[in-house]
C-alpha positions as CSV (number, residue, x, y, z in Angstrom):
1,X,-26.5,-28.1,-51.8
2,X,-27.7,-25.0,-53.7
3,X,-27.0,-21.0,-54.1
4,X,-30.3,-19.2,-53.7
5,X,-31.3,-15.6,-51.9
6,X,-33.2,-15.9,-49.4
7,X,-35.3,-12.6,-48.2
8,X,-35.7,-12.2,-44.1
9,X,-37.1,-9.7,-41.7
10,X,-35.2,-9.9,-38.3
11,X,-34.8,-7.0,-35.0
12,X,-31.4,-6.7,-33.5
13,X,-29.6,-3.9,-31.5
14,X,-27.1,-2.2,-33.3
15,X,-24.9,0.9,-31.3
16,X,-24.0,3.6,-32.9
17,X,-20.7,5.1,-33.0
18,X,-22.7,8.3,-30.9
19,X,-24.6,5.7,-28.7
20,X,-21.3,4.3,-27.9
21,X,-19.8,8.0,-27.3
22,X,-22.5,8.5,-24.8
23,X,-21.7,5.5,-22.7
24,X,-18.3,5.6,-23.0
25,X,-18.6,9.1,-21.1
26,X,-21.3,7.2,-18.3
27,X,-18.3,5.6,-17.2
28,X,-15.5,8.0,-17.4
29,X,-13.8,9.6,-14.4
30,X,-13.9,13.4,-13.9
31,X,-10.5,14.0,-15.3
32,X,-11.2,11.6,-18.2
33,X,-14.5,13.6,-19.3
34,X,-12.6,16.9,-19.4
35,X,-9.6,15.6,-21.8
36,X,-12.3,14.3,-23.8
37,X,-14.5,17.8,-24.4
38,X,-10.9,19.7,-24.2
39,X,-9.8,17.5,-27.2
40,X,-13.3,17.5,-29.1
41,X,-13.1,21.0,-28.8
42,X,-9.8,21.2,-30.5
43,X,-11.2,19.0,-33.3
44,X,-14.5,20.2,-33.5
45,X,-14.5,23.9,-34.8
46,X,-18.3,24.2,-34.6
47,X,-18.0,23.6,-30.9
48,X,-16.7,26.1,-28.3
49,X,-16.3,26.7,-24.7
50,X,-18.2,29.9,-23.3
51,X,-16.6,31.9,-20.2
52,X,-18.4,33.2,-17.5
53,X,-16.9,36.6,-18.5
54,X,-18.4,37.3,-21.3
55,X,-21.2,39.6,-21.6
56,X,-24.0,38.1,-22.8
57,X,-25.8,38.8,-25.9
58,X,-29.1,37.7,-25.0
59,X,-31.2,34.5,-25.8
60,X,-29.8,32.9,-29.4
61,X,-32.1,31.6,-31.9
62,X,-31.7,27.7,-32.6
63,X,-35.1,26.5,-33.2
64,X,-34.9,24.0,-35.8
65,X,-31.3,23.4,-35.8
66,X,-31.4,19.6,-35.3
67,X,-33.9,19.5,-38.4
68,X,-31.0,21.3,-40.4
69,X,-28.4,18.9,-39.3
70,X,-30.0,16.1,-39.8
71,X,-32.4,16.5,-42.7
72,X,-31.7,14.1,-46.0
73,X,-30.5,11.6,-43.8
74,X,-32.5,8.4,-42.5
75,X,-35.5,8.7,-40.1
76,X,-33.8,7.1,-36.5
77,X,-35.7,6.5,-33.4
78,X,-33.0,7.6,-30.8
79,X,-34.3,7.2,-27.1
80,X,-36.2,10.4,-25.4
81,X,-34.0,12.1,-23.3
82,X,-35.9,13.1,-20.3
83,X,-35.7,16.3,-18.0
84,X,-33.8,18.4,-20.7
85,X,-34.9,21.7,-22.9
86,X,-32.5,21.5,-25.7
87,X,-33.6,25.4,-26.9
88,X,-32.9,26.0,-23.7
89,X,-29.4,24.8,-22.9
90,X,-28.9,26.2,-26.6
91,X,-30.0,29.9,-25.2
92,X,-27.3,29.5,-22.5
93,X,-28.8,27.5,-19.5
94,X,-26.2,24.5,-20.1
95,X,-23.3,23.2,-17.8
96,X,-21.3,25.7,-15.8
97,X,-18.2,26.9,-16.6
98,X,-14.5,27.1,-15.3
99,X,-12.7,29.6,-15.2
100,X,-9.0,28.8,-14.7
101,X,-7.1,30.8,-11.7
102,X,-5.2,33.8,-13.2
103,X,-2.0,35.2,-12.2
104,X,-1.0,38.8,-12.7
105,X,1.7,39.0,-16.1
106,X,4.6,40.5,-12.9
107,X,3.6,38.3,-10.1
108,X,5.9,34.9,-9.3
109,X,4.7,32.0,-11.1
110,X,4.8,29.0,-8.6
111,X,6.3,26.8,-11.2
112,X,9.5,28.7,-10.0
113,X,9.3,27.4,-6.8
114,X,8.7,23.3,-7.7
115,X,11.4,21.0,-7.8
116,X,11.6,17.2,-8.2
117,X,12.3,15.3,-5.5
118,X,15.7,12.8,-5.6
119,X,14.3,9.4,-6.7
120,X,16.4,6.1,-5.2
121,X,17.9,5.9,-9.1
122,X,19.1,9.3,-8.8
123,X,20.9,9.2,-4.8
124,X,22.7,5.5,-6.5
125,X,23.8,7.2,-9.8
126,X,25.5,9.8,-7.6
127,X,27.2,7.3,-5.0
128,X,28.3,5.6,-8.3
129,X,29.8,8.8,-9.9
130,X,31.7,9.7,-6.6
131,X,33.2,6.0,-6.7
132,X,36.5,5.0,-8.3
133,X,35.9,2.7,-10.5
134,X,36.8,3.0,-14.6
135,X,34.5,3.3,-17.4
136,X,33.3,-0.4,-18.0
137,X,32.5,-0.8,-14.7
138,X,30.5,2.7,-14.5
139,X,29.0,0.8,-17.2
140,X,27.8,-2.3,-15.6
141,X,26.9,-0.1,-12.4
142,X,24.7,1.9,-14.5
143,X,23.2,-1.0,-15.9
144,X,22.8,-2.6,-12.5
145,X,21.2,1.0,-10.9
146,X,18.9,0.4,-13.9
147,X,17.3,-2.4,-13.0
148,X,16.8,-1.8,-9.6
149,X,13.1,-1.4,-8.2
150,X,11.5,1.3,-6.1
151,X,11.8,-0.9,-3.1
152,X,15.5,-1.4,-3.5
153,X,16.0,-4.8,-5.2
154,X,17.5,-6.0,-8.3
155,X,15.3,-7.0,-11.3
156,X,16.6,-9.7,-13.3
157,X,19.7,-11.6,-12.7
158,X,23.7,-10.4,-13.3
159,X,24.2,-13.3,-16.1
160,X,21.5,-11.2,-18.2
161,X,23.5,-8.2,-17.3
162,X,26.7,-9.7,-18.5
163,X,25.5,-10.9,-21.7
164,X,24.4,-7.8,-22.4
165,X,27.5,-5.7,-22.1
166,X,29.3,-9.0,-22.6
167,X,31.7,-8.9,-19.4
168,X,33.0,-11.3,-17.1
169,X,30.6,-12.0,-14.4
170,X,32.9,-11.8,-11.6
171,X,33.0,-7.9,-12.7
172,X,29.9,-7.8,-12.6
173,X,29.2,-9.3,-9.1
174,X,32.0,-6.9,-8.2
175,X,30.0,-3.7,-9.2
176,X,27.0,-5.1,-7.4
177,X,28.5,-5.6,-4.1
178,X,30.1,-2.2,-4.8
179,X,26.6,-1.1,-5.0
180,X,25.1,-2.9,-1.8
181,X,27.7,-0.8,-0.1
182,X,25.7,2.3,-0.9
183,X,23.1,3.8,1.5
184,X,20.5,3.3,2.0
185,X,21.5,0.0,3.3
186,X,20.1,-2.9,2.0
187,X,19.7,-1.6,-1.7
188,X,20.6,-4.1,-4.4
189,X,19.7,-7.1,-3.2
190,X,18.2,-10.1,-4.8
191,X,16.3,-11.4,-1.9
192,X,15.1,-10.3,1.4
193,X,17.2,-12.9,2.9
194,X,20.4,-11.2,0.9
195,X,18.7,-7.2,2.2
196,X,18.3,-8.1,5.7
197,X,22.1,-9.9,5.3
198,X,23.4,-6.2,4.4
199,X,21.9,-4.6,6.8
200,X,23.0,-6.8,9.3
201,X,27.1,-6.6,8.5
202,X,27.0,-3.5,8.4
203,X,26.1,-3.1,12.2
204,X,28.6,-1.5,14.5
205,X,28.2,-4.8,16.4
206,X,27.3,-7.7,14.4
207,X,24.9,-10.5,16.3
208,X,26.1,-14.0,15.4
209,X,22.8,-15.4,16.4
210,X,20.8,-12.7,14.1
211,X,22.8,-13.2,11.0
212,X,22.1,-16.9,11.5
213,X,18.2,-16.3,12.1
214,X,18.1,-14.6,8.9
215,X,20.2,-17.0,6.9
216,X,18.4,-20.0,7.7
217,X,15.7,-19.8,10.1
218,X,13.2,-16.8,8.2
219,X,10.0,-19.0,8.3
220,X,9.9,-19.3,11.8
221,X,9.9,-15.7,12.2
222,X,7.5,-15.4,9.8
223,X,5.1,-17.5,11.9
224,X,6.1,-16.0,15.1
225,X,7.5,-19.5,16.5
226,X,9.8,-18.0,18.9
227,X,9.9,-21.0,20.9
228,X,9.8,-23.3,18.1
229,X,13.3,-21.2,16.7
230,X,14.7,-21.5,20.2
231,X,14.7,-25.3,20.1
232,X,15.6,-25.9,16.8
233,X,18.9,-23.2,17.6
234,X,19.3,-25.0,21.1
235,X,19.9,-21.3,22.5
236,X,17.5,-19.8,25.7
237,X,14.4,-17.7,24.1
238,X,15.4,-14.4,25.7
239,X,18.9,-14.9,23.4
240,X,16.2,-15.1,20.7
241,X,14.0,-12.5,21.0
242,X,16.7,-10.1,21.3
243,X,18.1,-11.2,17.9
244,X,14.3,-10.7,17.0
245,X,14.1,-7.7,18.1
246,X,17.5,-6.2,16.1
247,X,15.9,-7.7,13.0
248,X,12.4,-6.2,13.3
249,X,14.4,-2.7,13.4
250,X,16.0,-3.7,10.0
251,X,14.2,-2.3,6.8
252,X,13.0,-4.9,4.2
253,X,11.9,-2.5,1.8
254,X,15.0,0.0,2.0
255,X,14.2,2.2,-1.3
256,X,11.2,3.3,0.1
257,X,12.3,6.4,1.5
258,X,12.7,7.5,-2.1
259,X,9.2,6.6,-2.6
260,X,7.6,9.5,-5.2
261,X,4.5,8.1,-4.4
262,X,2.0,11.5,-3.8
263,X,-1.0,12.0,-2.1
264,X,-4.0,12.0,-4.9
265,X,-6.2,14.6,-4.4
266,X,-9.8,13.7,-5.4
267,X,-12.5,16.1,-6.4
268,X,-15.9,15.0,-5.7
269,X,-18.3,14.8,-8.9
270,X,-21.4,15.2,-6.3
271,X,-21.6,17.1,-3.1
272,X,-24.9,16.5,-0.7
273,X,-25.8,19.0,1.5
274,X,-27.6,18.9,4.7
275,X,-30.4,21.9,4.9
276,X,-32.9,22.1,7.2
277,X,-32.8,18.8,8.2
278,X,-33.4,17.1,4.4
279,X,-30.5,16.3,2.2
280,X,-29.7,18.2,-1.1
281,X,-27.6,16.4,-4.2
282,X,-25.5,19.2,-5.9
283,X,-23.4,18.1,-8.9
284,X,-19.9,20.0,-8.9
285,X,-19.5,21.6,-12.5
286,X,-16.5,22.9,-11.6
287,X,-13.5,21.9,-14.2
288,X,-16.4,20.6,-16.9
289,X,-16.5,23.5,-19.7
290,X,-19.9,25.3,-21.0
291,X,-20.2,23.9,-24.8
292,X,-22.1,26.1,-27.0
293,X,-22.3,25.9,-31.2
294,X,-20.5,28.4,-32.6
295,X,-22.8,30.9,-34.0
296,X,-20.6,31.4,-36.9
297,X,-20.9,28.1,-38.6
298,X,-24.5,28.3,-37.5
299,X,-25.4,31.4,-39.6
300,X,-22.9,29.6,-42.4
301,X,-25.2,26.8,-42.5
302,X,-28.2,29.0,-43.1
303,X,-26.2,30.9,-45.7
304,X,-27.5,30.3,-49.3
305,X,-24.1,30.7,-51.1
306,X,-22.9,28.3,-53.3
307,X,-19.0,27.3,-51.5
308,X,-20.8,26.4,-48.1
309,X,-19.2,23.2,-46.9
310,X,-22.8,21.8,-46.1
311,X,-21.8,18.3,-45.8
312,X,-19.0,18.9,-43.5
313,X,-20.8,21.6,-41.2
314,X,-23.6,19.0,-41.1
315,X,-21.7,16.5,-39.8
316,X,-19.5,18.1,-37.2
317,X,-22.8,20.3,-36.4
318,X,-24.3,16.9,-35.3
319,X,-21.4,15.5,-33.5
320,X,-21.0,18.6,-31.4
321,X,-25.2,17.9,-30.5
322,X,-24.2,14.6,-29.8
323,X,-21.3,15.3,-27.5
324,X,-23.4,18.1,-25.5
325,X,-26.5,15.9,-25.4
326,X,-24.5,13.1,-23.8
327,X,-22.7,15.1,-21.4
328,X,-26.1,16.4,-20.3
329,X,-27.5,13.1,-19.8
330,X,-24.4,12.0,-17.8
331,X,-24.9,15.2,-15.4
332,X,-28.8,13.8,-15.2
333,X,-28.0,10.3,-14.8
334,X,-25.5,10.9,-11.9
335,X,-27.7,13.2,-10.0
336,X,-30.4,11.0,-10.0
337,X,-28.2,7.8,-9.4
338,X,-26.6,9.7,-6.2
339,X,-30.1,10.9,-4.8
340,X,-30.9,7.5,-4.9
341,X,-28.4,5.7,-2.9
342,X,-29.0,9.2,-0.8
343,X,-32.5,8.1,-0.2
344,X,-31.2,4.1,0.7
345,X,-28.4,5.4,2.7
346,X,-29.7,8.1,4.7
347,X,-28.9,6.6,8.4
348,X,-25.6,6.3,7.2
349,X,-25.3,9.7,6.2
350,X,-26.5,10.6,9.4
351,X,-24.3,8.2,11.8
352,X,-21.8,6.6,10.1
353,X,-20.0,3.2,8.6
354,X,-22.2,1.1,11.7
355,X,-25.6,2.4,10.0
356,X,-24.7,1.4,5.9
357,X,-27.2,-0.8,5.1
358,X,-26.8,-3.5,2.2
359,X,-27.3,-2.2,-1.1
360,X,-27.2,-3.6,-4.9
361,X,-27.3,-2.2,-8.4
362,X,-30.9,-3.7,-9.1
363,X,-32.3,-1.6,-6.3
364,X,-30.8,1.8,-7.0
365,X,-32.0,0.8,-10.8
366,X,-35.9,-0.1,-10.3
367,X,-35.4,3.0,-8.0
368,X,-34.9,5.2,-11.4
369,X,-36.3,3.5,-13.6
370,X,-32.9,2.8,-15.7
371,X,-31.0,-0.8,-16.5
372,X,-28.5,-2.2,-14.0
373,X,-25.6,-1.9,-16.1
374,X,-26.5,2.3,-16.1
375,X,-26.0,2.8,-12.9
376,X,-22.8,0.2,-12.7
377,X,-21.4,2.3,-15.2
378,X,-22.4,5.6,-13.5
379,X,-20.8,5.1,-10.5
380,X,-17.7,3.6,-11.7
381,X,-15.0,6.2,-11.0
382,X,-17.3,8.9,-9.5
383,X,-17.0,10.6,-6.1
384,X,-19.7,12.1,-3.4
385,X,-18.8,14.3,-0.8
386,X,-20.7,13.7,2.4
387,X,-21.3,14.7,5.8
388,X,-19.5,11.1,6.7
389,X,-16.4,12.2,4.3
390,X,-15.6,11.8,0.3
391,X,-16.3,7.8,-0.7
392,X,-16.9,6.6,-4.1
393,X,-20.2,5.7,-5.4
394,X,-19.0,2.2,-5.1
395,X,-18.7,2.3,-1.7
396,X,-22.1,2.6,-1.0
397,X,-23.3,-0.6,-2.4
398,X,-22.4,-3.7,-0.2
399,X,-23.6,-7.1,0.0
400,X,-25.9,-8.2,3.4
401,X,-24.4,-10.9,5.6
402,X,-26.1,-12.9,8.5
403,X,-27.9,-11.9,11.5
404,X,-30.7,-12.1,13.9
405,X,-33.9,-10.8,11.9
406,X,-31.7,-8.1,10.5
407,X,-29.6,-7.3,7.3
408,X,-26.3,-6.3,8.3
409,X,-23.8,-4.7,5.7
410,X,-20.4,-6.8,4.9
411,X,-18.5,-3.1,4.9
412,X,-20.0,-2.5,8.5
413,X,-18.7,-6.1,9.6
414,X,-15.5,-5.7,8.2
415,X,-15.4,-2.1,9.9
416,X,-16.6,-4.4,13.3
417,X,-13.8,-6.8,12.7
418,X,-11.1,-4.5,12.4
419,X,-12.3,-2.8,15.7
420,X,-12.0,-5.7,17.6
421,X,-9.0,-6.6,16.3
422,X,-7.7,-3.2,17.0
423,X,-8.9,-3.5,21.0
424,X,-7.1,-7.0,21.0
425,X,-4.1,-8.3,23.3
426,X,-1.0,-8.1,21.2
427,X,0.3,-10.9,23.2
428,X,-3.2,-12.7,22.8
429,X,-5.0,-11.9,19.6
430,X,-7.8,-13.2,18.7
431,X,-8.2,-15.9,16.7
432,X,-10.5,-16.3,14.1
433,X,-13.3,-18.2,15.7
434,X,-13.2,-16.3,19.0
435,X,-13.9,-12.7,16.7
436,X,-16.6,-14.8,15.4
437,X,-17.6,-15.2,19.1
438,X,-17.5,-11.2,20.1
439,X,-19.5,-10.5,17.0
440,X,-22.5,-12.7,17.9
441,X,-22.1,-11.7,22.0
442,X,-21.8,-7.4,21.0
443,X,-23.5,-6.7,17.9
444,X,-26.0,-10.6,17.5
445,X,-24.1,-10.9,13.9
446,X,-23.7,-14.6,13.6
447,X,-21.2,-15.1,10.6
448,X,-18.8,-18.5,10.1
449,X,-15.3,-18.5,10.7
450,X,-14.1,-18.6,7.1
451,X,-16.4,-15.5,6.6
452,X,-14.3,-13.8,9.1
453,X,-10.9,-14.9,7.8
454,X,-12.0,-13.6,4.3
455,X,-12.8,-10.4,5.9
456,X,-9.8,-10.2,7.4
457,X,-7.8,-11.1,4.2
458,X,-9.2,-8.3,2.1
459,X,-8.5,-5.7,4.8
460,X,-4.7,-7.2,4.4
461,X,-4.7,-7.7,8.1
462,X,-2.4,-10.9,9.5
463,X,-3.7,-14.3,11.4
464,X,-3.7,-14.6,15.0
465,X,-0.3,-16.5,15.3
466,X,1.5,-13.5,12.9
467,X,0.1,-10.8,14.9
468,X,1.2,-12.2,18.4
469,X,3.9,-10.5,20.1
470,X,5.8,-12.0,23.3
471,X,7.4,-8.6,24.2
């Protein structure tokens, strides 16, 4: 063994912090990207956002602006980017603005008129206050409210509770039974053998046979085995399925009325137009602010004086050219990603899910001449508005299954499969094999069984024997 130096000449890829900026921002959301420039914007002082309402001064001179910025530093070899004038976007001809709504200074503002909606904590904290019970055990009830989840069951166990406010646990299983006494009925429970139990007591009239169903018998409901439950109870089925039929009115999830789940509204990155019988890609700019360099720390950097910051205008100077270029090659990047899989998926545009045709990254990529893991990254997140409806990018690409002489979409299957199932005899759904069956006799798709129960699994849809009904 020996210490020497030994000289070497090797290649390897090595990402800069701005190449990592710019494909960080290939793969954000819409929302994500606008934080982003919002907060670079508030760090950045060279960079600022231009409104639509100001008056333009004319064109700005920038021509050799870059060389500035980046002269005394290293010779790099960045890649090209295609398709894009940077004098140009400089004079003005960048991303559109936004322009936020305005209100007049007199006029209602409709903050005034939102209000939070009463989450399940809130209605049990109430019940509790308007109960007599002393301060310990608002205590424990608090604790207990605390831990319940937004379907209405307890988290955790009451021993946990106890040690933790070191009281006896019969208190505490006092306080909770206090609590499953609250409405909505069912809330607190441990199980949904102990919510369905609540809900069942506190009927007007109680069913014997019910109660005893749901206490010891759940699996055969589970499974439908009506028949199976009637001989293992040794009672007639129709006493049976009327005790089914007061439990399928009970509520297993009884905090979901509480919910404050809210409807998402998405904005679509992309919109495609129909004209004249061809399609046209428009990118919505909306919401994505117009970046300019401020022409003050521009002049500053050609000043001559002595206490000019260079080194520091230099270096945000070429991170707000970084951040603009990369936004721009995003814009690019998803336009020409979206014409793409506009060009692939045309039929579907034009009739719907039954005409999407399979579709993987590699093809969209040799398309446009970019790597695989571009466009992945492109179409994470991002949505197109069609004549069809708003879908992710995602959407669009779908593996092929079998068929006679034909590629056939898994989405358009799966769309096939839930039709079916959707036409079916709830008193005689159809199996597995005999969808299997339809699909080959109606649309010549020839796919296994197991294919189909896969299907079926992802679209959260039951078996055969769960989805039967005898009434």
């Amino acid at each position: 063994m020996e210490l020497k130096q030994d000289l070497r000449l090797t290649q390897q890829l090595v990402m800069t912090p701005q190449l990592q900026q710019a494909i960080k921002l290939l793969q954000l959301s819409r929302m994500e990207l606008q934080e982003i420039i919002e907060q670079e914007i508030k760090e950045n002082p060279v960079l600022e956002e231009v409104n639509d309402l100001e008056e333009d001064s004319g064109p700005e001179e920038t021509s050799g602006l870059e060389e500035k910025v980046h002269q005394d530093e290293p010779a790099e070899a960045p890649e090209p980017i295609k398709d894009f004038d940077w004098e140009e976007y400089m004079e003005g001809h960048g991303i559109s603005s936004y322009t936020p709504p305005k209100t007049d200074g007199d006029g209602a503002s409709w903050e005034n008129f939102l209000t939070r909606q009463a989450t399940l904590s809130d209605y049990l904290f109430w019940q509790l206050r308007m109960s007599p019970v002393t301060p310990q055990e608002h205590e424990i009830g608090t604790l207990i409210i605390g831990n319940i989840d937004e379907n209405g069951y307890l988290q955790g166990s009451l021993e946990e509770i106890c040690r933790a406010l070191v009281c006896p646990a019969k208190q505490s299983e006092e306080i909770l039974k206090l609590i499953q006494s609250f409405d909505p009925a069912g809330v607190g429970a441990r199980d949904l053998k102990e919510c369905l139990m609540i809900q069942l007591t506190g009927l007007s009239e109680r069913d014997p046979l019910a109660e005893q169903i749901v206490e010891n018998c759940l699996a055969y409901c589970k499974k439908k085995d009506y028949r199976g439950l009637a001989r293992k109870l040794k009672v007639p089925l129709a006493h049976v399925l009327a005790a089914v039929e007061i439990i399928s009115h009970l509520d297993p999830k009884p905090g979901r009325p509480f919910s404050t789940d809210e409807a998402k509204v998405i904005i679509p990155d992309v919109f495609v137009h129909k004209i004249e019988g061809d399609y046209i890609v428009v990118l919505n700019d909306d919401g994505l602010p117009k970046l300019r360099i401020n022409t003050y720390y521009r002049n500053l950097l050609d000043a001559e004086a002595d206490n000019v910051p260079r080194g520091y205008l230099k270096e945000k100077m070429k991170s707000a050219l970084w951040l603009i270029r990369s936004i721009q090659q995003r814009q690019i990047t998803l336009y020409k990603v979206t014409k793409s899989i506009v060009k692939f998926q045309r039929d579907f545009i034009d009739q719907g899910i039954d005409a999407l045709k399979p579709l993987v990254l590699r093809e969209v990529a040799d398309d446009i001449q970019m790597h695989e893991s571009t466009v992945s990254r492109v179409t994470t997140n991002k949505y197109v508005h069609t004549p069809q409806g708003i879908y992710e990018l995602k959407f669009f690409f779908s593996g092929k299954v079998g068929g006679f002489g034909k590629e056939v979409s898994a989405k358009r299957v799966q769309n096939l499969i839930r039709q079916i199932i959707a036409e079916e005899d709830p008193r005689r759904p159809f199996s597995d094999e005999k969808i299997c069956q339809l699909l080959k006799e109606r649309h010549t798709i020839t796919i296994a069984r197991r294919t189909v129960a896969k299907y079926r699994e992802m679209m959260k849809i039951l078996s055969s024997s769960e989805r039967k009904k005898l009434m």
